[in-house]
TIMIRO-870129 format. One record per residue (C-alpha): x, y, z; residue in one letter; residue number from 1. Coordinates in Angstrom, 1 decimal. Each point is the difference from the previous one (the first is absolute). Layout:
+--------+--------+--------+------+-----+
:     c1 :     c2 :     c3 : type : seq :
+--------+--------+--------+------+-----+
:      X :      Y :      Z :    a : NUM :
...
+--------+--------+--------+------+-----+
END
This chain:
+--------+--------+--------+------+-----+
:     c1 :     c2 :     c3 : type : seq :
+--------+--------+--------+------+-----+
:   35.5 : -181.5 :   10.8 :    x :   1 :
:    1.6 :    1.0 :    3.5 :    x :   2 :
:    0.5 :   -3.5 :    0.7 :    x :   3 :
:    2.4 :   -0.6 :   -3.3 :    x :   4 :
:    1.9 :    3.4 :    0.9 :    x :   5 :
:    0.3 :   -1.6 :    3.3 :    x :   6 :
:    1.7 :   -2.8 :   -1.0 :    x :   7 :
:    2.4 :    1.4 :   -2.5 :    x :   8 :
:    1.1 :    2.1 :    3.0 :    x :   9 :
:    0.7 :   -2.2 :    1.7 :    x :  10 :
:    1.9 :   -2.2 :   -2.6 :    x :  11 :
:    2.2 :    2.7 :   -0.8 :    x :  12 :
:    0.8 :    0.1 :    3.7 :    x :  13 :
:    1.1 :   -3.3 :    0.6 :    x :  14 :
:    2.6 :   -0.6 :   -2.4 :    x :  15 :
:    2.9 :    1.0 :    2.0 :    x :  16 :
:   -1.4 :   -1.7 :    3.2 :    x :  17 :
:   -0.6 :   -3.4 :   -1.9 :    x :  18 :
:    3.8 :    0.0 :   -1.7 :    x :  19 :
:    1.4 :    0.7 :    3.1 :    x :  20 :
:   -2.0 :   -2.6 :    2.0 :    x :  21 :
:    0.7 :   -2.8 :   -2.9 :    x :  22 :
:    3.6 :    0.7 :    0.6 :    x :  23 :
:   -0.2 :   -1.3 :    3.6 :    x :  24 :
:   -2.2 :   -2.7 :   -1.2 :    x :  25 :
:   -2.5 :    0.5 :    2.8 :    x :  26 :
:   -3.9 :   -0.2 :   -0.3 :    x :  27 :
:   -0.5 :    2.6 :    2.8 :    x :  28 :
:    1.0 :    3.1 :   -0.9 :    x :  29 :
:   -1.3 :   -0.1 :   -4.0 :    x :  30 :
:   -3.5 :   -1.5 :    1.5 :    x :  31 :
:   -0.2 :    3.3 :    2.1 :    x :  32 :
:   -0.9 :    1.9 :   -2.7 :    x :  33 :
:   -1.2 :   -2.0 :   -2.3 :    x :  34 :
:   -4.0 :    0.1 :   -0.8 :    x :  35 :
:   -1.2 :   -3.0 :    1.5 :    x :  36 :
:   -3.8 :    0.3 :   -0.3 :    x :  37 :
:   -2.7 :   -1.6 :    1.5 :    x :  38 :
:    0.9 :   -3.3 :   -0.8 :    x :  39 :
:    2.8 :    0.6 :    2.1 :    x :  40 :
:   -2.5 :    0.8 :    3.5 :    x :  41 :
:    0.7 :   -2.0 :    2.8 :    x :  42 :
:   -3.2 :   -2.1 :    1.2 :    x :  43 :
:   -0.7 :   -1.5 :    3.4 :    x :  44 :
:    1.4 :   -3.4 :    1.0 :    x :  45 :
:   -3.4 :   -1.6 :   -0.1 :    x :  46 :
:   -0.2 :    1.1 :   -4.1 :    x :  47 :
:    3.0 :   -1.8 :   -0.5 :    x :  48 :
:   -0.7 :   -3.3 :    1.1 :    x :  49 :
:   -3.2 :    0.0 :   -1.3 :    x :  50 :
:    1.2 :    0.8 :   -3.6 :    x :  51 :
:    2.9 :   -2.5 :    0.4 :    x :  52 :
:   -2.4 :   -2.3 :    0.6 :    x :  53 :
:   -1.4 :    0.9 :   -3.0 :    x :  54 :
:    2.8 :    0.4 :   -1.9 :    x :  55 :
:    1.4 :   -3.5 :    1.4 :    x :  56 :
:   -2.7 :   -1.7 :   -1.8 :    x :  57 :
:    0.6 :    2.2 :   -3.1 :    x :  58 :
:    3.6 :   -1.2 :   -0.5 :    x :  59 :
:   -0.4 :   -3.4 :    1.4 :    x :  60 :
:   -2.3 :   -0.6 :   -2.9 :    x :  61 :
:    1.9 :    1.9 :   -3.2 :    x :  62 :
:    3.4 :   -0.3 :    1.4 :    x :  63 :
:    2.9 :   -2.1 :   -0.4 :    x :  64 :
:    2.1 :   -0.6 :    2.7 :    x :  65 :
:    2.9 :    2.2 :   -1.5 :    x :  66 :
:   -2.0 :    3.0 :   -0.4 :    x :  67 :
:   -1.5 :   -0.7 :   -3.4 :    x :  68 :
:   -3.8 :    1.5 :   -0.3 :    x :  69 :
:   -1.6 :   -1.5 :   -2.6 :    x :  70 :
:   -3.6 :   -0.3 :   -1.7 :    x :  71 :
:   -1.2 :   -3.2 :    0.0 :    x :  72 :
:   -3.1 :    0.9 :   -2.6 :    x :  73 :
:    2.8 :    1.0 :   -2.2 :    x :  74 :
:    1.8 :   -3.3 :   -0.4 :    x :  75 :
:    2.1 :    0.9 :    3.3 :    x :  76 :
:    1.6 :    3.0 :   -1.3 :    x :  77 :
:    1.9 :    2.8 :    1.7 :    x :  78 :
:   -0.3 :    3.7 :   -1.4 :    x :  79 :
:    2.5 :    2.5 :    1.6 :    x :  80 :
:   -3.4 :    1.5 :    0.9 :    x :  81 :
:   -0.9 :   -2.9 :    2.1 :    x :  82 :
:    3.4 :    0.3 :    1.5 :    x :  83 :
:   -0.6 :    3.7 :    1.0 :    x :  84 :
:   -3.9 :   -0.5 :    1.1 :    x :  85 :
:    1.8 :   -3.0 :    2.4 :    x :  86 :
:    2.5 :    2.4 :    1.1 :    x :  87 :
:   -2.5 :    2.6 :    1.1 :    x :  88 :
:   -2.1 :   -2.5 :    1.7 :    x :  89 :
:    2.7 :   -0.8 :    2.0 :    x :  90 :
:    1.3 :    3.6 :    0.9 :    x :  91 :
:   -3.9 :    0.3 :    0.7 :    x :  92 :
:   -0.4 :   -2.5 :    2.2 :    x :  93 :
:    3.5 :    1.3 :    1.9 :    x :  94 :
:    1.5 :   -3.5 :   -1.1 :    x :  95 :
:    3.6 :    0.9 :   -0.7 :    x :  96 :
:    1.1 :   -3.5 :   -0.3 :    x :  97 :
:   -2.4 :   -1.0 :   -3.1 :    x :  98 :
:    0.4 :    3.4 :   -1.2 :    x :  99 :
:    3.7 :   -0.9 :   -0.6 :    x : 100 :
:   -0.5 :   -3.4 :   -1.0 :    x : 101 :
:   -1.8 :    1.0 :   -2.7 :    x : 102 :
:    2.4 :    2.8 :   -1.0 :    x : 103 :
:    3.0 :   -2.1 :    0.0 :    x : 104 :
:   -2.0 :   -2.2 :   -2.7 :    x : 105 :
:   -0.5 :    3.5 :   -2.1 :    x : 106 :
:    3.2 :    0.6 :    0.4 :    x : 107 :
:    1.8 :   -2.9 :   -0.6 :    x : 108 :
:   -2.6 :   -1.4 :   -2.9 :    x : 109 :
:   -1.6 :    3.3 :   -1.6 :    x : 110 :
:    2.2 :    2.8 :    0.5 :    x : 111 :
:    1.8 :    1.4 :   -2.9 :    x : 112 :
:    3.1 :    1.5 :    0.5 :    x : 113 :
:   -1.1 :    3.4 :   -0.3 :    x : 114 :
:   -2.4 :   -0.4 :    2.7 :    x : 115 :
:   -2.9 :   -0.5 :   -1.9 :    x : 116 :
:   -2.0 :   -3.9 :    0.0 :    x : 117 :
:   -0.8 :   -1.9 :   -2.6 :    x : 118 :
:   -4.1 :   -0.1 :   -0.2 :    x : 119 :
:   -0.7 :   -4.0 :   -0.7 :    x : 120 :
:    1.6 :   -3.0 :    1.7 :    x : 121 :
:   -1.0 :   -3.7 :   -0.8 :    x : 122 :
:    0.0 :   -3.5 :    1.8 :    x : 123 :
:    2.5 :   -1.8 :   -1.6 :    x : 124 :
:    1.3 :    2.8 :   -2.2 :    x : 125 :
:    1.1 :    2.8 :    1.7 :    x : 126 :
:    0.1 :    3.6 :   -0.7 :    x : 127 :
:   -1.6 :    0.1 :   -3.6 :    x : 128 :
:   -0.4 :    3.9 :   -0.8 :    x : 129 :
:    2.3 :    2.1 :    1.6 :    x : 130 :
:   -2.0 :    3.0 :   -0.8 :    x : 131 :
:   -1.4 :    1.7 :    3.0 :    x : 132 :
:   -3.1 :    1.4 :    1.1 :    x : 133 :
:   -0.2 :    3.5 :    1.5 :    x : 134 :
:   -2.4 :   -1.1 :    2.5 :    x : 135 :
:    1.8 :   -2.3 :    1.5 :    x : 136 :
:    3.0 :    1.6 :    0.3 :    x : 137 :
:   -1.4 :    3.1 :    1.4 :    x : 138 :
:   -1.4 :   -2.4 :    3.1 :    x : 139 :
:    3.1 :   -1.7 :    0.6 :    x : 140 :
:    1.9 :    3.1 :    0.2 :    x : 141 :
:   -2.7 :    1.6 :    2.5 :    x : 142 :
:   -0.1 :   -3.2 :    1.8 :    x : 143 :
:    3.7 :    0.2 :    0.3 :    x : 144 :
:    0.4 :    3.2 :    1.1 :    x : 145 :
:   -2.9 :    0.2 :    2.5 :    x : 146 :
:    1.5 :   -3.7 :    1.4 :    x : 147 :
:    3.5 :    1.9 :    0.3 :    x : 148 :
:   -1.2 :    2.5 :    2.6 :    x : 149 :
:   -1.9 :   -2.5 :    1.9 :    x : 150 :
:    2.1 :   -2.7 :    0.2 :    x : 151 :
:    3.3 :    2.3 :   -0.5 :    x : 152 :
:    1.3 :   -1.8 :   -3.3 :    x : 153 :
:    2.5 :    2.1 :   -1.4 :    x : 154 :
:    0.0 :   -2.6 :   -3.0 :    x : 155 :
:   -3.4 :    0.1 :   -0.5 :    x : 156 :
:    0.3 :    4.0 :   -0.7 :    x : 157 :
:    2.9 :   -0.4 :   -2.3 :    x : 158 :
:   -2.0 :   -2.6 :   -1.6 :    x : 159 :
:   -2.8 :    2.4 :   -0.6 :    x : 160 :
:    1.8 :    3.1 :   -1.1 :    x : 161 :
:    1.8 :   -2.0 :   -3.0 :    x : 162 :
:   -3.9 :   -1.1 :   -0.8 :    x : 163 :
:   -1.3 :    3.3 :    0.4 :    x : 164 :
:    2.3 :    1.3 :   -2.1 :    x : 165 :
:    0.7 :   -2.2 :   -3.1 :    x : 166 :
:   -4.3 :   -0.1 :   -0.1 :    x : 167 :
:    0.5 :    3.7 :   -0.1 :    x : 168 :
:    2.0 :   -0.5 :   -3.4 :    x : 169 :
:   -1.7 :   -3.1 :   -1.4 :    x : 170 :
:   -4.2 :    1.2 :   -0.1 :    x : 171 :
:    0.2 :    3.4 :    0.3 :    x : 172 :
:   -0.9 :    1.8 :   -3.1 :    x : 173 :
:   -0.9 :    3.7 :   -0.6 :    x : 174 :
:   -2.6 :    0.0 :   -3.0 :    x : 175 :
:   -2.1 :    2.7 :   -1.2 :    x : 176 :
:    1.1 :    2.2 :    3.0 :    x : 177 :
:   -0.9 :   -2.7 :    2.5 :    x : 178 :
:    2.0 :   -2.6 :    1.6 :    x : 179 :
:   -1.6 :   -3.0 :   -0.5 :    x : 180 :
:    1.0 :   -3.4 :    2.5 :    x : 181 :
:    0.8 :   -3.3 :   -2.4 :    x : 182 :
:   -1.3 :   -3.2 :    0.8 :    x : 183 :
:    3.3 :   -1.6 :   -0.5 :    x : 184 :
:    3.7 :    1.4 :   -1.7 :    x : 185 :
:   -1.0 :   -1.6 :   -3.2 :    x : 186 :
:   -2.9 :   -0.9 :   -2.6 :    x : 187 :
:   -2.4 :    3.3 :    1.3 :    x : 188 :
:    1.2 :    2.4 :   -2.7 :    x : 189 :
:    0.0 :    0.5 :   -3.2 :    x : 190 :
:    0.8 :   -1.5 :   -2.8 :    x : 191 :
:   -0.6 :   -3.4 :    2.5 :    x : 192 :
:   -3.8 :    1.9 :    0.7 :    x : 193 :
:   -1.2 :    1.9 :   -3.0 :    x : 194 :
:   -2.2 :    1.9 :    2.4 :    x : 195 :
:    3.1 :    0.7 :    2.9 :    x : 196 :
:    0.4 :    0.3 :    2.0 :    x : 197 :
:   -2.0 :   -2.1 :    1.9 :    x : 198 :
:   -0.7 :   -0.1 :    4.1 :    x : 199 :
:   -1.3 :   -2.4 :    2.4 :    x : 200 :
:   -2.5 :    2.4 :    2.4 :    x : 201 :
:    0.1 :   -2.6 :    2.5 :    x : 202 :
:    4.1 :    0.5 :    0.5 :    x : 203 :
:   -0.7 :    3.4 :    1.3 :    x : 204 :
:    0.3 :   -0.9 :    4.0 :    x : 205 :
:    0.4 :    3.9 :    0.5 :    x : 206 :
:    1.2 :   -0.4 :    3.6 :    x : 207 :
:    2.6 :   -2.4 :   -1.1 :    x : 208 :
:    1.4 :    2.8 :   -2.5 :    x : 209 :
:    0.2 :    1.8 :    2.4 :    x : 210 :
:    1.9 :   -1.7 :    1.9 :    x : 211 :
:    2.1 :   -0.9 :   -2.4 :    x : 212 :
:    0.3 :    3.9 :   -1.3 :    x : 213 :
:    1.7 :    0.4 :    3.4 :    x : 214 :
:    2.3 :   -2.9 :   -1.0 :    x : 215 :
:    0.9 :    1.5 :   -3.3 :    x : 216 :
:   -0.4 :    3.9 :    0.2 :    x : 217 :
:    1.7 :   -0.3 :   -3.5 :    x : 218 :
:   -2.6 :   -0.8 :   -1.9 :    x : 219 :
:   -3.6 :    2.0 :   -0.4 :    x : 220 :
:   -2.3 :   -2.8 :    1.8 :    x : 221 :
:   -2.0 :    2.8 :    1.0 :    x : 222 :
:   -0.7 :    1.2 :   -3.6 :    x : 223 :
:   -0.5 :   -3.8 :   -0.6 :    x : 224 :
:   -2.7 :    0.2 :    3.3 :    x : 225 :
:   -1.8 :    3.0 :   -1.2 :    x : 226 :
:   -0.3 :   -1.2 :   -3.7 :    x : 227 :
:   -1.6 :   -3.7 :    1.4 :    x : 228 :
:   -2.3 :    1.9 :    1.7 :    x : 229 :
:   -1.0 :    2.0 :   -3.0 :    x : 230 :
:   -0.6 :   -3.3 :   -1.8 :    x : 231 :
:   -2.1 :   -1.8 :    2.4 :    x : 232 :
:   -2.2 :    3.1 :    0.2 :    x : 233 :
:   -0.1 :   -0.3 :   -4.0 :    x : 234 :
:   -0.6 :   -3.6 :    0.5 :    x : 235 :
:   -2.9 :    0.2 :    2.7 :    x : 236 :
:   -2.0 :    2.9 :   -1.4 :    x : 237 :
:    0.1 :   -1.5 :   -3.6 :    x : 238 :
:   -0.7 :   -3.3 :    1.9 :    x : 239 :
:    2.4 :   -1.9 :   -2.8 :    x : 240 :
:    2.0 :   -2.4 :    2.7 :    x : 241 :
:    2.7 :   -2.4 :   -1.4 :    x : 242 :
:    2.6 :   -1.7 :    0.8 :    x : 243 :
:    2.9 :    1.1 :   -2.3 :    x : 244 :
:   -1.2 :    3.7 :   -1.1 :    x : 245 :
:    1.7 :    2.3 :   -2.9 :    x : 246 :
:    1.1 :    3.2 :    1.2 :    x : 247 :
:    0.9 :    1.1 :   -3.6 :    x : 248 :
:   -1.7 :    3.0 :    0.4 :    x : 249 :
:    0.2 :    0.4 :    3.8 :    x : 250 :
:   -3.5 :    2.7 :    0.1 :    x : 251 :
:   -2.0 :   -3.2 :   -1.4 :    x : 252 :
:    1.1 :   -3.6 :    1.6 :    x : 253 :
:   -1.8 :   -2.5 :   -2.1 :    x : 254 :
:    0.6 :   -4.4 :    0.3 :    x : 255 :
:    3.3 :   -1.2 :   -1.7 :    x : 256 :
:   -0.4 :   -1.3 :   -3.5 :    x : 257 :
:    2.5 :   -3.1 :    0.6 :    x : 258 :
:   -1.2 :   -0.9 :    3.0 :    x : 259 :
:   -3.2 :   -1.8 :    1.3 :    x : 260 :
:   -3.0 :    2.1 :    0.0 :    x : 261 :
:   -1.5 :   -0.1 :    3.7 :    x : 262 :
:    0.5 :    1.3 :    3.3 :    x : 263 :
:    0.5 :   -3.2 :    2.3 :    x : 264 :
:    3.0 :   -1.4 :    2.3 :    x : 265 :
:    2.1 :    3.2 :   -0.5 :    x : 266 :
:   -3.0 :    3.0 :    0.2 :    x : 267 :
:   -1.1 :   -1.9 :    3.2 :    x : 268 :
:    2.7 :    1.3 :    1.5 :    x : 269 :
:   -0.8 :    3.4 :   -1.1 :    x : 270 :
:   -2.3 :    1.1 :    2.6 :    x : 271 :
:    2.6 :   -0.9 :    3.0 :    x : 272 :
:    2.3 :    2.8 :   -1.5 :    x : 273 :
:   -3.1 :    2.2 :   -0.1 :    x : 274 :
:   -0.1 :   -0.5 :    3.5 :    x : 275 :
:    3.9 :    0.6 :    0.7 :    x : 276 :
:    0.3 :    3.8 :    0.0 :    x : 277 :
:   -2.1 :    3.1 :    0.4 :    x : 278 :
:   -0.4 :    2.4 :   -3.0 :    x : 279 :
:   -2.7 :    2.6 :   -0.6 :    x : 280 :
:   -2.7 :   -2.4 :   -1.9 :    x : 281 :
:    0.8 :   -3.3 :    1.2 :    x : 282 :
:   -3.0 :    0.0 :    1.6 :    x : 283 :
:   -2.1 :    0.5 :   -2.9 :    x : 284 :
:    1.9 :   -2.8 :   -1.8 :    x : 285 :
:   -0.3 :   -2.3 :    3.2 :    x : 286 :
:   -4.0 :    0.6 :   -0.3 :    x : 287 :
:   -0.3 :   -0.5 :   -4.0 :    x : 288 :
:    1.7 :   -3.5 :    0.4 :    x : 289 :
:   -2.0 :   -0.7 :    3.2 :    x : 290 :
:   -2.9 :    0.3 :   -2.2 :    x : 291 :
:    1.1 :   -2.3 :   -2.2 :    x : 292 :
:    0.8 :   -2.4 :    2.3 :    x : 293 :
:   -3.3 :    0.1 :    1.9 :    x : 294 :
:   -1.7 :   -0.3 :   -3.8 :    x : 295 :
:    0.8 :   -3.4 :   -0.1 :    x : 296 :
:   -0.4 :   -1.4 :    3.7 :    x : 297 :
:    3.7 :    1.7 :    1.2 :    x : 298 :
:    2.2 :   -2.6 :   -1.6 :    x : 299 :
:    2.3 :    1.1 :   -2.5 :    x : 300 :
:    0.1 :   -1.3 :   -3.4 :    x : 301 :
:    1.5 :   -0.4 :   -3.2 :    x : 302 :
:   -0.9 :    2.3 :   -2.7 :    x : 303 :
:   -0.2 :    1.2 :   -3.7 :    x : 304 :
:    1.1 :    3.1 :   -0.2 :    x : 305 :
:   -1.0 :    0.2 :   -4.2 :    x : 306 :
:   -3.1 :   -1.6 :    1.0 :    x : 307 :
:   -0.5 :    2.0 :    3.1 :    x : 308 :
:   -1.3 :   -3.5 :    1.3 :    x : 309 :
:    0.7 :   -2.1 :    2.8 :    x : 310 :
:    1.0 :   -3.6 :   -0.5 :    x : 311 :
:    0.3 :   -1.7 :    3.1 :    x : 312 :
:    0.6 :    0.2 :    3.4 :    x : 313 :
:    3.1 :    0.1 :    2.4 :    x : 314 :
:   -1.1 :   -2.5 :    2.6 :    x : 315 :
:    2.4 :    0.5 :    3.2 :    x : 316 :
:    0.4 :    1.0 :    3.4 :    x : 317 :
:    2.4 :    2.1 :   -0.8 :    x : 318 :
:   -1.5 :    1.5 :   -3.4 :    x : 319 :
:   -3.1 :    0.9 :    2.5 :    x : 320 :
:    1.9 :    1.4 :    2.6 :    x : 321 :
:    1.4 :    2.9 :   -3.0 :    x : 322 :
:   -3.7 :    0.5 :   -0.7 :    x : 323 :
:   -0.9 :    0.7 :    3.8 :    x : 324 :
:    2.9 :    2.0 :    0.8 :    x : 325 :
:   -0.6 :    1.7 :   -3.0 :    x : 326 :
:   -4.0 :    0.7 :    1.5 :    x : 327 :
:    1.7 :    1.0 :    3.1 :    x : 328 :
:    2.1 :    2.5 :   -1.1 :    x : 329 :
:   -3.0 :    1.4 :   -2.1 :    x : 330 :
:   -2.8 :    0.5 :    2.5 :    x : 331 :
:    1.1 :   -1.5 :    3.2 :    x : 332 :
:   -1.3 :   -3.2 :    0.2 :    x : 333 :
:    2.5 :   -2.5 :    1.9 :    x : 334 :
:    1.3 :   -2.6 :   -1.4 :    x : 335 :
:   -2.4 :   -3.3 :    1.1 :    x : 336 :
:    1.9 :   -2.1 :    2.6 :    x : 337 :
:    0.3 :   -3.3 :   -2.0 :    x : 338 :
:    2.3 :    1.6 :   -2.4 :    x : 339 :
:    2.2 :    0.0 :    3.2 :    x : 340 :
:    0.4 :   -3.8 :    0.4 :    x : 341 :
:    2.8 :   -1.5 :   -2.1 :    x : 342 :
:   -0.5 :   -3.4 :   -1.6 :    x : 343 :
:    2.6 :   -0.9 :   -3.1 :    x : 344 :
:   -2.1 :    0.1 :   -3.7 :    x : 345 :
:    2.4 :    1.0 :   -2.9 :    x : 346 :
:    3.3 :    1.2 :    0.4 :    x : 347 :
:   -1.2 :    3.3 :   -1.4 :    x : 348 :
:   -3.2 :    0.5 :    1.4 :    x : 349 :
:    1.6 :   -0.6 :    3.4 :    x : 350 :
:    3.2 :    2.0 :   -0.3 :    x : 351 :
:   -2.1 :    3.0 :   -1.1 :    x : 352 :
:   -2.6 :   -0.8 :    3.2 :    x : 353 :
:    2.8 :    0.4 :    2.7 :    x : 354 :
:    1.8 :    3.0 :   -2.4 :    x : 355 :
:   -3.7 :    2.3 :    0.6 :    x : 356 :
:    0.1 :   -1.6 :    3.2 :    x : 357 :
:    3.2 :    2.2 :    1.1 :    x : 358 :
:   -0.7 :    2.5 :   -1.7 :    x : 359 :
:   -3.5 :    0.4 :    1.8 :    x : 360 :
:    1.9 :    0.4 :    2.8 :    x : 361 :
:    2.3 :    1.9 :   -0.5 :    x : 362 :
:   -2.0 :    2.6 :   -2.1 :    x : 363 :
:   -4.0 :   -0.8 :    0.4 :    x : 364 :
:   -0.1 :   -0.9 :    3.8 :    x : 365 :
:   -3.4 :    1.6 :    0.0 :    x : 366 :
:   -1.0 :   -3.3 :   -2.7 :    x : 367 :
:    0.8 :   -2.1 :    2.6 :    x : 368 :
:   -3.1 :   -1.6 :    1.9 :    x : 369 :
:    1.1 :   -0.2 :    3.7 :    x : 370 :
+--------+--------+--------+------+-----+
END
């Protein structure tokens, strides 16, 4: 795929640039050069105070005053996930002060010192797995390296590259000729998995990788890319979603044995990373899930992959709001104006809402309804 070659070009070309630029410990000069993406566009005034409005509400309802984001539906927990959607909100909504807030929580509370976070923080506890999760860290890199350029935090950058990099070392495995992205640095592989190793489709934000590939040329990220989209095409034509998915045999993805057996909070996410990047059938792919969606009424659901049934519904703003973006993308149709107006549900549901939001934006203005 051009795109991959693209971006392994421009990998290999940075590595001298970001060493030297790391030495001076400036954000300016690395951030020149580094992919940014279009998460990184610039958006009018007017955008930004309307999503911080938004985004106000968001943290003023599943945010602690110290930069904590928690899920109250979850017995007020904080995921390093929930730490990494906040600090994207915030870098979103061009709020640098929140966005710092809540990275000086990560930082201070969840960060390893090898620059990865540990995954699960609870009330009253603490840090309680220090294991991480992929996803997560791949935001909060991102996040700081596209908040290093705009607010021109040569700590932030640092912070990222170390991220990028020990990530690069902890999840990346080459298996059966591909090089497949680990949920985590431990439990995903054999003999912990009998049918290792095992993937999370929904971690593959593939314009995150590449922003971090740019942070850690060292690394193949773009092999990593190339091989997640080969598995979401697997995936989607077999129609066998899941949330934790063997890659044993990387030609024939099939549900993890060890796992639960259904495609719900994490495959949600799935069709958002559909929408991140352009490769030759994505199109197709967006139009076999928008079918699926508008099969049962365009909400998502939860489903049985060995039963090839669905089991429920995923009632929420911002579970619909994947399903119409998704119908967007596929034939054109904008996305309905209520989806638009932001009213705190579940922590989830409404992180993910102003997450498509941006990313409508930034990538789909054409979905937007004005």
């Amino acid at each position: 795929m051009r795109w991959i070659a693209e971006a392994a070009a421009g990998s290999r070309a940075l590595v001298a640039t970001l060493a030297v630029a790391l030495a001076v410990a400036g954000a300016g000069a690395a951030q020149a050069q580094l992919y940014q993406g279009p998460m990184a566009s610039e958006l009018s005034p007017q955008f930004y105070a309307w999503l911080r409005q938004h985004s106000d509400a968001f943290f003023a309802a599943y945010m602690t005053p110290d930069g904590r984001v928690f899920d109250p539906e979850n017995g007020g927990i904080t995921h390093s996930e929930s730490q990494a959607y906040g600090m994207a909100i915030a870098y979103d909504a061009n709020d640098a002060e929140t966005f710092d807030r809540i990275w000086t929580w990560t930082r201070d509370t969840l960060r390893n010192a090898d620059g990865l976070h540990a995954w699960r923080y609870e009330p009253g506890r603490g840090v309680v797995d220090r294991n991480n999760a992929t996803d997560a860290d791949l935001i909060i890199a991102a996040m700081l390296s596209l908040a290093a350029k705009r607010w021109n935090r040569g700590d932030y950058l640092r912070a990222a590259v170390q991220t990028a990099s020990t990530l690069g070392d902890a999840v990346l495995l080459r298996h059966e000729g591909v090089v497949v992205m680990l949920p985590g640095r431990s439990g995903f592989t054999r003999p912990s998995q009998p049918d290792g190793p095992v993937v999370n489709l929904s971690y593959y934000h593939f314009d995150v990788m590449r922003i971090v590939a740019d942070l850690d040329p060292s690394h193949p990220w773009d092999e990593a890319i190339s091989a997640g989209l080969d598995f979401y095409e697997r995936v989607v034509d077999a129609w066998i979603p899941s949330d934790w998915t063997s890659v044993a045999d990387p030609q024939s993805p099939v549900p993890a044995e060890r796992f639960p057996r259904r495609a719900s909070y994490d495959a949600v996410r799935g069709p958002i990373n559909l929408l991140a990047i352009p490769w030759d059938r994505q199109g197709e792919l967006l139009r076999i899930v928008d079918r699926r969606f508008a099969s049962h009424g365009a909400v998502p659901g939860i489903y049985d992959p060995h039963r090839g049934v669905r089991t429920a519904d995923l009632a929420g703003t911002g579970y619909e709001l994947i399903a119409a973006a998704v119908h967007c993308a596929a034939t054109g149709t904008q996305v309905p104006m209520r989806f638009f107006a932001f009213r705190p549900e579940t922590y989830f549901s409404s992180a993910l809402q102003l997450l498509v939001i941006h990313q409508l934006y930034t990538k789909y203005p054409r979905c937007i309804p004005i």
